[in-house]
C-alpha positions in Angstrom: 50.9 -7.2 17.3 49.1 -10.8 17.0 46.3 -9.6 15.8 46.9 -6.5 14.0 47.4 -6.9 10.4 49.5 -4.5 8.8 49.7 -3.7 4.9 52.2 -1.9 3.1 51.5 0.4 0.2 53.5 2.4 -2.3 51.5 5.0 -4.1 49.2 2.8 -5.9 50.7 -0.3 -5.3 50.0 -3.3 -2.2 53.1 -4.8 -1.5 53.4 -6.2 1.3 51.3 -7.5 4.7 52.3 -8.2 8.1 50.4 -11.0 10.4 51.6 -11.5 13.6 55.2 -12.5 13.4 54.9 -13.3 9.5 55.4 -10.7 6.8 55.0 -11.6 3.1 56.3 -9.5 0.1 54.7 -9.5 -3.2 56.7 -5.9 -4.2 60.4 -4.7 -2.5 63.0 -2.4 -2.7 66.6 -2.3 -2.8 68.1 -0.3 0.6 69.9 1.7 -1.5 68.1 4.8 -1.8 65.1 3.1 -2.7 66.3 2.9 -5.9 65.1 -0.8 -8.0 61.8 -2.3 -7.5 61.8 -6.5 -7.4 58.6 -8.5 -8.0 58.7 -11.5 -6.5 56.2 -14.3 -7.4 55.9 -16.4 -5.8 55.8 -13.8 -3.2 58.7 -13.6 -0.2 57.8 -14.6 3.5 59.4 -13.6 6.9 59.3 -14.7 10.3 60.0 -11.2 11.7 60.5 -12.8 15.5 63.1 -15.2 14.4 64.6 -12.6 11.3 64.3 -8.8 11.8 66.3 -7.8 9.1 64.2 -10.5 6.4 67.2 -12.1 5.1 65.9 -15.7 5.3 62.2 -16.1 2.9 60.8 -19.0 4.3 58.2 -19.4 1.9 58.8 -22.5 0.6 58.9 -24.3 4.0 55.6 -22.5 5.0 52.5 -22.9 1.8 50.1 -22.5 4.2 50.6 -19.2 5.4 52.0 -17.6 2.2 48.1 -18.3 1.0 46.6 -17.3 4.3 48.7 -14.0 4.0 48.3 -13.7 0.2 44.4 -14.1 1.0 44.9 -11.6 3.4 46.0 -9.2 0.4 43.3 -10.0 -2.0 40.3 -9.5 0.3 42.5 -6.1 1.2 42.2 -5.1 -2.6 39.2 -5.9 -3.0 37.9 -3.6 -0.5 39.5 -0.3 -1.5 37.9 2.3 -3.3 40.0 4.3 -6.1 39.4 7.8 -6.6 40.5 9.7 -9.7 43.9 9.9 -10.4 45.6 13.0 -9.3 48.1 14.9 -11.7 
């Protein structure tokens, strides 16, 4: 898993990537049923190895990866192509 990154869509929307043991939110839900949508900025960041369940955001003890990460997303955006919206 070191050197996969992961990123985490919904519909249209980038939300979240995984590097390695660090995960960063931009975009979450709530467990319950998926129901509430929270934007977070600045964005949320995990250490997955030492928190599975991402109850502790260690963003503010870690700048320098939420901006490796949050590159991570914009070069990812950057990259796709849209196609037409489907109705």
């Amino acid at each position: 898993m070191r050197d996969r990154t992961l990123f985490c869509r919904d519909a249209e929307e980038l939300c979240a990537v995984r590097h390695g043991p660090w995960k960063l939110h931009r975009v979450s839900k709530t467990a319950e049923w998926k129901s509430h949508t929270s934007r977070h900025d600045p964005p949320l960041l995990f250490h997955l190895e030492r928190d599975p369940p991402e109850k502790y955001d260690v963003a503010a003890e870690h700048p320098e990866v939420v901006q490796r990460l949050a590159a991570l997303m914009a070069e990812h955006e950057e990259k796709i192509e849209r196609g037409p919206a489907q109705r």
